[in-house]
C-alpha atoms as a printed R data frame, in Angstrom:
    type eleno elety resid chain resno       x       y       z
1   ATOM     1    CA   UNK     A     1 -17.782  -8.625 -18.359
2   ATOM     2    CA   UNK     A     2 -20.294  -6.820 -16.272
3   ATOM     3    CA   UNK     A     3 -18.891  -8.790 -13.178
4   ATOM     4    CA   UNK     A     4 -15.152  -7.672 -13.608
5   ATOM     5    CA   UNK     A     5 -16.622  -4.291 -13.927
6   ATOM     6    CA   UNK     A     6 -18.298  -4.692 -10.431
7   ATOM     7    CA   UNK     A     7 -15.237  -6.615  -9.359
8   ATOM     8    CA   UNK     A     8 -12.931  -3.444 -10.465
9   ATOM     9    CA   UNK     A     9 -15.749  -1.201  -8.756
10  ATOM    10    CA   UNK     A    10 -15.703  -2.611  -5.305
11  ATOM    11    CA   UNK     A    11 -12.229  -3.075  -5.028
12  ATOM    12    CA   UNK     A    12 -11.972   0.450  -5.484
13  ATOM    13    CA   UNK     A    13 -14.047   1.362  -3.272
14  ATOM    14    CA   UNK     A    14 -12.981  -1.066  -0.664
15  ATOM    15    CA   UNK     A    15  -9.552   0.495  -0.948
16  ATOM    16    CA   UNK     A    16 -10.927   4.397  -1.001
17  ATOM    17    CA   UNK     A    17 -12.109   3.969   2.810
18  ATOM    18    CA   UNK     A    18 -10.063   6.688   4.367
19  ATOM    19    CA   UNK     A    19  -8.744   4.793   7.263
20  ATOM    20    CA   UNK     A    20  -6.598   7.311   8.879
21  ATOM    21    CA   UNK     A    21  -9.080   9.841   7.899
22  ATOM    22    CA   UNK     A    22 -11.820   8.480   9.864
23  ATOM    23    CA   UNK     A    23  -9.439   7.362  13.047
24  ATOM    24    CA   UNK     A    24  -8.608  11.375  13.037
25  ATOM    25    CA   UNK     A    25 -12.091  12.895  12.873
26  ATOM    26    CA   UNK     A    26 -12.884   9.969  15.922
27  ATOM    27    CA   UNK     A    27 -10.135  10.790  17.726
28  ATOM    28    CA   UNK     A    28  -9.118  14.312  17.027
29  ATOM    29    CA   UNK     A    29 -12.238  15.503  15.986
30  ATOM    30    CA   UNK     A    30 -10.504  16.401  12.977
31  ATOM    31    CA   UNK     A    31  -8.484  15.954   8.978
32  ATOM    32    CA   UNK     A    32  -5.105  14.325   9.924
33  ATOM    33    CA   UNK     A    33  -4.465  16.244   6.708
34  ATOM    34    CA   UNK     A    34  -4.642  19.213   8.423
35  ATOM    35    CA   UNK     A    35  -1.922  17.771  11.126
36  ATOM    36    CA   UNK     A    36   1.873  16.379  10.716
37  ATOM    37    CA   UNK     A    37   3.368  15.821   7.331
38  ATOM    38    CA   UNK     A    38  -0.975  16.340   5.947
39  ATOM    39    CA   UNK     A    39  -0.472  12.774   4.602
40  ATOM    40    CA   UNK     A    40  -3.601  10.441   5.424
41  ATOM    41    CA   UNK     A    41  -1.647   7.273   6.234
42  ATOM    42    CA   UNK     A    42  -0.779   5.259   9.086
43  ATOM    43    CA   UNK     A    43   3.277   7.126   9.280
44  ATOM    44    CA   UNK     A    44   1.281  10.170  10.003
45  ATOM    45    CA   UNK     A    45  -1.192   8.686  12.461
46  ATOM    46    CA   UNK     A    46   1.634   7.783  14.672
47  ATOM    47    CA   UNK     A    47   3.481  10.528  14.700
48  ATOM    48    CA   UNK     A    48   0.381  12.746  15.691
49  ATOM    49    CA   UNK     A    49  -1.541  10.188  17.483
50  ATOM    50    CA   UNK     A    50   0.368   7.087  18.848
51  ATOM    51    CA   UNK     A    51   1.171   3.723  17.889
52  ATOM    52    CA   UNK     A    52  -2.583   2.287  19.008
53  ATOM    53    CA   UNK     A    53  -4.483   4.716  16.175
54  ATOM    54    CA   UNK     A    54  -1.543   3.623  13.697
55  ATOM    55    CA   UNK     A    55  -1.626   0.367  13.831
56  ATOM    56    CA   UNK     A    56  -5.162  -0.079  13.773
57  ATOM    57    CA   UNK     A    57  -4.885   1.854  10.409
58  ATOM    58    CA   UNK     A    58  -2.233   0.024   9.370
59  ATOM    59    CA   UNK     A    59  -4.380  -3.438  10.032
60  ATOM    60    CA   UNK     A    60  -7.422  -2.078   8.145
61  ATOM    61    CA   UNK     A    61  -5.330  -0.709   5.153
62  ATOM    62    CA   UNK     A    62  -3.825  -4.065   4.773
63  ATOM    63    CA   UNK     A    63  -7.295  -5.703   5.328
64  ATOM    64    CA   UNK     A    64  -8.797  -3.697   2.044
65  ATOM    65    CA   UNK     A    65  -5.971  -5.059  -0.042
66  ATOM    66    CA   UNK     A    66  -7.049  -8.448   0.811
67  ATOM    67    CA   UNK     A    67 -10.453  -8.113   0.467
68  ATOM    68    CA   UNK     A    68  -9.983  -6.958  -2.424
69  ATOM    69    CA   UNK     A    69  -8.299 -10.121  -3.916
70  ATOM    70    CA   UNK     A    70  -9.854 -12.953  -1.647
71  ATOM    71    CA   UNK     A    71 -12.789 -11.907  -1.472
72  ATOM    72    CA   UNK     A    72 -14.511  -9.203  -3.857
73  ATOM    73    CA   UNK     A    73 -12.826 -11.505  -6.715
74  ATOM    74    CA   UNK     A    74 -15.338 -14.372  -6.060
75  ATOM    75    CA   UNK     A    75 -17.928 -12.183  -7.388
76  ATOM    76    CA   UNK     A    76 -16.458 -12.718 -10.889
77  ATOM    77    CA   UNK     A    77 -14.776 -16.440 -10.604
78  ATOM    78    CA   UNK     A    78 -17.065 -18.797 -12.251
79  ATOM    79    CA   UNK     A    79 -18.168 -15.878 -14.689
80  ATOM    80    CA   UNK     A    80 -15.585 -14.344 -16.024
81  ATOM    81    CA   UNK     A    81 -13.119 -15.685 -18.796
82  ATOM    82    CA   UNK     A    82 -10.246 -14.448 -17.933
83  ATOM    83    CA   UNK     A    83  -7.429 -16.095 -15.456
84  ATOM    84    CA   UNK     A    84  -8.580 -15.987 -12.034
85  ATOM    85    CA   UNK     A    85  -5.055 -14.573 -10.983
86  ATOM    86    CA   UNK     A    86  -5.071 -11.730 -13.577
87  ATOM    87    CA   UNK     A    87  -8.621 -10.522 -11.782
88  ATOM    88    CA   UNK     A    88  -7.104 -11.016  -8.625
89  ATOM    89    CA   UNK     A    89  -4.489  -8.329  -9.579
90  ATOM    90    CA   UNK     A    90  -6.607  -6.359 -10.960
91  ATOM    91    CA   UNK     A    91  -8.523  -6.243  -8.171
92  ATOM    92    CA   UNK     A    92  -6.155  -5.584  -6.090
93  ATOM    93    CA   UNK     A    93  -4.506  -2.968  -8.234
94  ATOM    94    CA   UNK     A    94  -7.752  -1.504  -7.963
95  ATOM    95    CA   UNK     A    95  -7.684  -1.119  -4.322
96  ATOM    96    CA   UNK     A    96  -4.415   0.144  -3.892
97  ATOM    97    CA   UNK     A    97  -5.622   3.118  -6.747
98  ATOM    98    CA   UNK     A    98  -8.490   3.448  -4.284
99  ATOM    99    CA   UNK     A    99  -6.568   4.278  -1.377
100 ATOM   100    CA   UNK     A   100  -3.950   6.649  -2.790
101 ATOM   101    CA   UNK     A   101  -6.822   8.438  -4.652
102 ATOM   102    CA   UNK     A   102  -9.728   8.324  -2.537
103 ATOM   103    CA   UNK     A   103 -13.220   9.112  -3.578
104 ATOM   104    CA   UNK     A   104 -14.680   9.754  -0.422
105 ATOM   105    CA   UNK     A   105 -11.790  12.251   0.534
106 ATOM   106    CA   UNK     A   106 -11.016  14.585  -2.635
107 ATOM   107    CA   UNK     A   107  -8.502  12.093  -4.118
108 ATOM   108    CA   UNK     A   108  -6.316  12.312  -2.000
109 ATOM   109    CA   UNK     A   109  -5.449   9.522  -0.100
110 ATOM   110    CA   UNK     A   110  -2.095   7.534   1.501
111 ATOM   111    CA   UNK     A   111   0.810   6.354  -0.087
112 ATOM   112    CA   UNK     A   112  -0.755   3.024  -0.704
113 ATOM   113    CA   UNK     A   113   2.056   0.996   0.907
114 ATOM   114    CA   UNK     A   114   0.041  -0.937   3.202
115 ATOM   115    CA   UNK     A   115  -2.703  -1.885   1.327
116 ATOM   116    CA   UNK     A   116  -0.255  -3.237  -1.519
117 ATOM   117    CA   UNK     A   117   0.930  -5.190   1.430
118 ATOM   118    CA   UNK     A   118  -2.296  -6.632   1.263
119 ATOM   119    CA   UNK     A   119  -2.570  -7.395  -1.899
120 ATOM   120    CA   UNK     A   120   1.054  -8.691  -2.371
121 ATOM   121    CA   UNK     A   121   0.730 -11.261   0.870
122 ATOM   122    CA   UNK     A   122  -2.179 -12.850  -0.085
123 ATOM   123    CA   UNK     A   123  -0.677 -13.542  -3.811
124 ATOM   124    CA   UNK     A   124   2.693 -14.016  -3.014
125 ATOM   125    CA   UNK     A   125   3.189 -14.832   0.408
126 ATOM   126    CA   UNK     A   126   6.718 -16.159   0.941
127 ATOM   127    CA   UNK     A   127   8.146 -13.007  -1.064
128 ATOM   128    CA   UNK     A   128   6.382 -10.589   0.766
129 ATOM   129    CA   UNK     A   129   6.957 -11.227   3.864
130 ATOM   130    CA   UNK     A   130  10.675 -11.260   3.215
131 ATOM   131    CA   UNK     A   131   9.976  -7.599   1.705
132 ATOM   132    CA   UNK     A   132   7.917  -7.067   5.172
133 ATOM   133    CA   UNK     A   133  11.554  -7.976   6.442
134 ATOM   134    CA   UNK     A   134  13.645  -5.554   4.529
135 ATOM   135    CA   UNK     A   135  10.881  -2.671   5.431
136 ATOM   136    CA   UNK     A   136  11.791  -3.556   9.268
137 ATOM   137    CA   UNK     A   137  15.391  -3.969   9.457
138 ATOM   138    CA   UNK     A   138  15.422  -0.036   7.162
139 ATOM   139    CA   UNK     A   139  13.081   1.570   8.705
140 ATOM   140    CA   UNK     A   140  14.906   0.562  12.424
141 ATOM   141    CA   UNK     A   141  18.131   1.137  10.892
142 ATOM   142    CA   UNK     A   142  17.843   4.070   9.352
143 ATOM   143    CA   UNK     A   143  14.855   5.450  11.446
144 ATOM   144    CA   UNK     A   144  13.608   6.970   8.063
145 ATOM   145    CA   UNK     A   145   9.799   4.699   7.002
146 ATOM   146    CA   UNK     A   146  10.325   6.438   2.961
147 ATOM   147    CA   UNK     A   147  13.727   4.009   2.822
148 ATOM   148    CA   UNK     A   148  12.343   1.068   4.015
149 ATOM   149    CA   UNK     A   149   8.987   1.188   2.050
150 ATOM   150    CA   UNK     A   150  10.934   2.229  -1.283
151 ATOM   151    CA   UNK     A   151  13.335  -0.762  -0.763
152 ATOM   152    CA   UNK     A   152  10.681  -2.807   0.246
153 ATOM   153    CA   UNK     A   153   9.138  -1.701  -2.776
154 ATOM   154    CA   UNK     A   154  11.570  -2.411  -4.792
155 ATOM   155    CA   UNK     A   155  12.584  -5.975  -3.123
156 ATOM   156    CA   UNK     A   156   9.419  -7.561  -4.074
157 ATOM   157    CA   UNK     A   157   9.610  -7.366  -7.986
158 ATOM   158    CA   UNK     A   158  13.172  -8.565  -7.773
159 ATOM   159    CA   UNK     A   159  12.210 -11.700  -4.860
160 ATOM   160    CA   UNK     A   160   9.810 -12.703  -8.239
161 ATOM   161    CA   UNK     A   161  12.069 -12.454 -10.611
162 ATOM   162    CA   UNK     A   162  14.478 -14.825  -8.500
163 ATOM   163    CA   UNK     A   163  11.638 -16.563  -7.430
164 ATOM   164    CA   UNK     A   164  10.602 -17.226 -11.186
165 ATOM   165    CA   UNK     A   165  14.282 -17.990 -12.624
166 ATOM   166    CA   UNK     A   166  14.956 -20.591  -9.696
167 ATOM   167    CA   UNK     A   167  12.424 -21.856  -8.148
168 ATOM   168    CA   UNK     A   168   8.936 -21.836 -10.395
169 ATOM   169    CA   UNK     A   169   9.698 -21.071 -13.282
170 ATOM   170    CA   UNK     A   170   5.885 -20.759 -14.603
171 ATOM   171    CA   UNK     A   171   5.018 -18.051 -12.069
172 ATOM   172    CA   UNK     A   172   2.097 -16.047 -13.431
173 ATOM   173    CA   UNK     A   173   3.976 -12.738 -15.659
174 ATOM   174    CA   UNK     A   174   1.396 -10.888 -14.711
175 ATOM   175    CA   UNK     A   175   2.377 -11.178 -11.399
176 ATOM   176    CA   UNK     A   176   5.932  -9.793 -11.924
177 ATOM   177    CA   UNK     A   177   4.492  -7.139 -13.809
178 ATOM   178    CA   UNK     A   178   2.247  -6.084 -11.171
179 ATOM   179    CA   UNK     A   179   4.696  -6.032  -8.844
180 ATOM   180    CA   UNK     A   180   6.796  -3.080 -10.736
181 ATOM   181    CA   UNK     A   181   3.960  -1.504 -11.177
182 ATOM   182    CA   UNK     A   182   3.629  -1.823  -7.341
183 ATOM   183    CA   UNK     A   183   7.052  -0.153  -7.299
184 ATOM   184    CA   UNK     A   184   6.469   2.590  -9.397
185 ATOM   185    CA   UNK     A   185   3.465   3.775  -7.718
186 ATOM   186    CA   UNK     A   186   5.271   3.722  -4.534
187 ATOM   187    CA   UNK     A   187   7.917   5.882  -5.961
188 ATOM   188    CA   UNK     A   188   5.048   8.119  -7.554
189 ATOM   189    CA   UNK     A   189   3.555   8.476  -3.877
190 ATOM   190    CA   UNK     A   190   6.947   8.926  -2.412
191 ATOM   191    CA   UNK     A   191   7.943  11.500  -4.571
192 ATOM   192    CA   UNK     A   192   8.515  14.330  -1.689
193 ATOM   193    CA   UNK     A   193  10.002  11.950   0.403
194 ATOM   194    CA   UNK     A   194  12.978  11.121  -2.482
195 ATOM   195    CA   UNK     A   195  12.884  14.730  -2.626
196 ATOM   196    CA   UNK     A   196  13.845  15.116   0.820
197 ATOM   197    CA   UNK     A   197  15.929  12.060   1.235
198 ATOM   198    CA   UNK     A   198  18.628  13.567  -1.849
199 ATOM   199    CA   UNK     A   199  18.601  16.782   0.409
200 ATOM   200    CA   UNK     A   200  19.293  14.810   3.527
201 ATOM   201    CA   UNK     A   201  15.932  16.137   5.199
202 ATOM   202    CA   UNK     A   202  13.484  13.100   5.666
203 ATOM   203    CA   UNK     A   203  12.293  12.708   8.661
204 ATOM   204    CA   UNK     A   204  13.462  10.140  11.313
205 ATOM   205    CA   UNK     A   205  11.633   8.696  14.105
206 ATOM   206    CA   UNK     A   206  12.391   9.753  17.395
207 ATOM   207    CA   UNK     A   207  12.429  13.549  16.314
208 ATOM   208    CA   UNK     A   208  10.316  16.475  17.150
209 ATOM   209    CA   UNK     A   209  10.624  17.983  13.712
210 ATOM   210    CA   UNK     A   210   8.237  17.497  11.042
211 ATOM   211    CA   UNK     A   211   8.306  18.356   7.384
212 ATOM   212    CA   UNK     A   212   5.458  18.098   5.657
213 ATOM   213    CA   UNK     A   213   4.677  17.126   1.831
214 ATOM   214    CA   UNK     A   214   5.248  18.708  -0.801
């Protein structure tokens, strides 16, 4: 028990590092909170800073996720008695609640969609990275990151559920429930940018214009 506590513990704190955070104060010598749309993710890196700061965020925010579930996990594998895929979700559950609400930078955080990457490739690989497909073809379709990370979002939980009906039928449930819970939290984080969307005022790539969170 005492190491799923410390495997829960880490993997929050794994995923609480405020990537795009620290890349600011390096860079800009200051909150990236306090620049863009104020959201401390890898969207807003980019559009202040450039594609160089962003993606290096975007490779360390996917890097916590799977930490989290490779490797933090071990600490409770040949101890605890539960299934070593339910800790591994939990785990990485864990780190995806760390980096939307951050300890080390008031709670808040970044909308968590890269990190769940993370966590979703190294459980599920095949169905991720045709979710990793859907977010690219949106997001240069429509020029909008929200649509392609909610659709993404939503893809994954239903690539299981096709996944499980079809092909193995005795994929882990937990699994498919994580994954909607995956979705939901998106949708939680995205909240301002469904906001926006309905009112036909997201932001697109390629503009000037920048409207920040609500």
């Amino acid at each position: 028990m005492l190491s799923l506590i410390l495997v829960i513990l880490l993997s929050y704190i794994a995923g609480s590092i405020p990537t795009a955070i620290l890349v600011s104060r390096a860079i800009l010598k200051d909150d990236i909170r306090n620049h863009g749309s104020k959201n401390a993710g890898a969207t807003n890196v980019f559009r202040v800073m450039g594609w160089k700061p962003a993606l290096f965020v975007i490779l360390v925010d996917i890097g916590k996720g799977l930490m989290a579930v490779l490797c933090i996990t071990q600490l409770a594998e040949s101890q605890s008695l539960l299934d070593p895929i339910f800790v591994q979700i939990l785990a990485g559950c864990f780190s995806v609640i760390g980096h939307v609400w951050t300890v080390f930078a008031g709670f808040r955080g970044g909308k968590g969609v890269a990190t769940a990457f993370g966590v979703l490739i190294s459980l599920a690989p095949i169905p991720s990275l045709i979710t990793l497909a859907v977010w690219i073809i949106l997001v240069l379709t429509t020029r909008i990151v929200s649509v392609g990370s909610l659709f993404a979002g939503l893809a994954f939980p239903l690539l299981l559920i096709l996944q499980k009906k079809f092909f193995i039928p005795d994929l882990p449930l937990p699994l498919l429930v994580m994954g909607i819970v995956l979705f939901v939290l998106i949708v939680v984080t995205h909240r301002s940018n469904v906001k926006r969307l309905l009112r036909g005022e997201e932001n697109q790539f390629g503009k000037k214009k920048v409207i920040k969170d609500e």
